[in-house]
matplotlib code that plots the C-alpha trace (Angstrom):
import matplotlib.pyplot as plt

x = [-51.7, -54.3, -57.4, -60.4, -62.7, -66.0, -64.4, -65.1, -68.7, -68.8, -67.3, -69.8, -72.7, -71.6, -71.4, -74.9, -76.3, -74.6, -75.4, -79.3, -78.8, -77.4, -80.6, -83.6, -82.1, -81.4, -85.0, -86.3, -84.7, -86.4, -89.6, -89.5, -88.6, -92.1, -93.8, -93.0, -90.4, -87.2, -84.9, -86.2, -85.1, -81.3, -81.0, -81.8, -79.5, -76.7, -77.8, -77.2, -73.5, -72.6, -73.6, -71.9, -68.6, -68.9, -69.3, -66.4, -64.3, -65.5, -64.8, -61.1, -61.1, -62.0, -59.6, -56.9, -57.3, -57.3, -61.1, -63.6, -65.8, -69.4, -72.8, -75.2, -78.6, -80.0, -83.0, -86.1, -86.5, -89.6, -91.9, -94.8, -96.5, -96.1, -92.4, -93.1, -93.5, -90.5, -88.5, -89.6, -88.3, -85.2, -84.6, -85.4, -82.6, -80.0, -80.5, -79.7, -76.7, -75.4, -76.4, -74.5, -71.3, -71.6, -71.9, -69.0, -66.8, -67.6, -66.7, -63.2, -62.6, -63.6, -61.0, -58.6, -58.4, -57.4, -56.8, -60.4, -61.8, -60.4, -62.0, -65.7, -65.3, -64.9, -67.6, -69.7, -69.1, -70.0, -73.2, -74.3, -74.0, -75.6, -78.9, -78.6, -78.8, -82.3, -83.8, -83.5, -84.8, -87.6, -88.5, -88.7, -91.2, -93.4, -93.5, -94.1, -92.2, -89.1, -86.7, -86.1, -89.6, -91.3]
y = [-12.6, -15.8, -14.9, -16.0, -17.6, -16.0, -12.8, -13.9, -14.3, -11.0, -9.4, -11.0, -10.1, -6.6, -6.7, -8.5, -5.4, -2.7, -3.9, -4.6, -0.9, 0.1, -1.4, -0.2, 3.8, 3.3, 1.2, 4.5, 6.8, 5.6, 5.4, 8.7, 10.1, 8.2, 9.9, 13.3, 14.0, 14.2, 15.9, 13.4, 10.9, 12.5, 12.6, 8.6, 8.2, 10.4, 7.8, 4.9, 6.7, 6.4, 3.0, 1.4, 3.2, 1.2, -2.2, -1.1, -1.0, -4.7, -6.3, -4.1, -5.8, -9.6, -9.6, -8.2, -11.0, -13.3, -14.1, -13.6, -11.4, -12.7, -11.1, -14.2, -12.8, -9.1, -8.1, -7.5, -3.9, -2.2, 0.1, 0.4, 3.7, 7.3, 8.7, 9.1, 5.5, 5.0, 6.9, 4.6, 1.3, 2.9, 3.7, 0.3, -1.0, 1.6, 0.6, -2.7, -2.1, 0.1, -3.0, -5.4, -3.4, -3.1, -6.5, -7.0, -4.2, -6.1, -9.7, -8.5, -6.6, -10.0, -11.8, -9.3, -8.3, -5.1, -4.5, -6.1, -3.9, -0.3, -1.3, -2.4, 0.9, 3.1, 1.7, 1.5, 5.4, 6.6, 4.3, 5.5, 9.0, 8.3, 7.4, 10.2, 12.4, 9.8, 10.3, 13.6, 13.7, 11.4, 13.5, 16.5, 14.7, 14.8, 10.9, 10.1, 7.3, 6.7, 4.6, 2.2, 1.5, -1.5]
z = [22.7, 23.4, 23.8, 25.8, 23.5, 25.6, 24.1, 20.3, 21.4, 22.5, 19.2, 17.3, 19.3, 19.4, 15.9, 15.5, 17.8, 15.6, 12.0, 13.8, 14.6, 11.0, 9.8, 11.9, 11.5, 7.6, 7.5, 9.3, 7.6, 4.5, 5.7, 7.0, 4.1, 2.4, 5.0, 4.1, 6.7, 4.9, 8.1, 10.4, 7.4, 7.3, 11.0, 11.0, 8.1, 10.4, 13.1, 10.7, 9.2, 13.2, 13.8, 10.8, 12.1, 15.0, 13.2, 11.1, 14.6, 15.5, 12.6, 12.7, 16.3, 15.1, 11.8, 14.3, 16.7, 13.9, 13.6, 10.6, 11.5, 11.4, 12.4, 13.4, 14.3, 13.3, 15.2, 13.3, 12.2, 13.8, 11.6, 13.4, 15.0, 14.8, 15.3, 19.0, 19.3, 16.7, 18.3, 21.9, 19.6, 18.7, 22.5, 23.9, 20.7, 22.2, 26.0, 24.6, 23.1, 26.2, 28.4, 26.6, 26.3, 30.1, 30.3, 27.9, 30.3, 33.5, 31.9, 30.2, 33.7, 35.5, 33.1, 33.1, 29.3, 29.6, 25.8, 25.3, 28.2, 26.7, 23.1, 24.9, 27.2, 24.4, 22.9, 25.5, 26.4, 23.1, 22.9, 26.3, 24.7, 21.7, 23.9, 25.8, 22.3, 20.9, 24.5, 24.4, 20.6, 21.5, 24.5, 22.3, 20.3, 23.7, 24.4, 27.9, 28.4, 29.0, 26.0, 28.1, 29.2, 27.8]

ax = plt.figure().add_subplot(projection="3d")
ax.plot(x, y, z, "-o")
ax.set_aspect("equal")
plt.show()
């Protein structure tokens, strides 16, 4: 099958946005754990376990298509407030993701890439779950504002 190149970008950013991800939850789960919080640190390590599945799928997805996978830029990791305004980081990072698989739906759907389109989609429905699962957590927490908010 030839592939359109745009699509390797898009493998690779997904990939850049779900190691990013494996890093912030296993950076928080640590640090919650120093704070005296170890359940809060498992349920970021859980977060982290989900995250690195989904990398593990991309870079299945690029050595399939014949491409080495590579993850260019990693976001910074964010460590500062209280777990309210952790949690508000870590929804911002998923709304992120969940954009860019959209994005990455509507471009394969746009080009036709219906193999390309099924992988993003499923992908896209799992993230857009998993923010539904940290808004809810964060709300729990009794932060006003929504994850997405700035």
């Amino acid at each position: 099958m030839v592939q359109e190149p745009d699509i390797y970008g898009y493998l690779g950013r997904a990939l850049s946005l779900e190691l990013s991800a494996v890093q912030q939850y296993l950076s928080l789960s640590s640090l919650m754990k120093i704070r005296g919080m170890p359940q809060v640190g498992e349920q970021f390590h859980h977060e982290a376990a989900q995250e690195m599945e989904h990398a593990d799928r991309i870079i299945g997805r690029m050595l399939a298509l014949g491409v080495a996978p590579n993850a260019s830029v990693l976001r910074p990791v964010r460590l500062d407030g209280s777990l309210p305004q952790l949690m508000g980081h870590v929804g911002r990072m998923e709304t992120e993701i969940v954009d860019f698989y959209a994005q990455a739906v509507r471009h394969c759907s746009r080009t036709q890439d219906h193999e390309n389109r099924i992988f993003f989609e499923s992908l896209w429905n799992e993230e857009r779950q998993h923010a539904g699962k940290i808004d809810t957590w964060r709300q729990s927490l009794g932060e006003d504002h929504p994850a997405g908010a700035t």
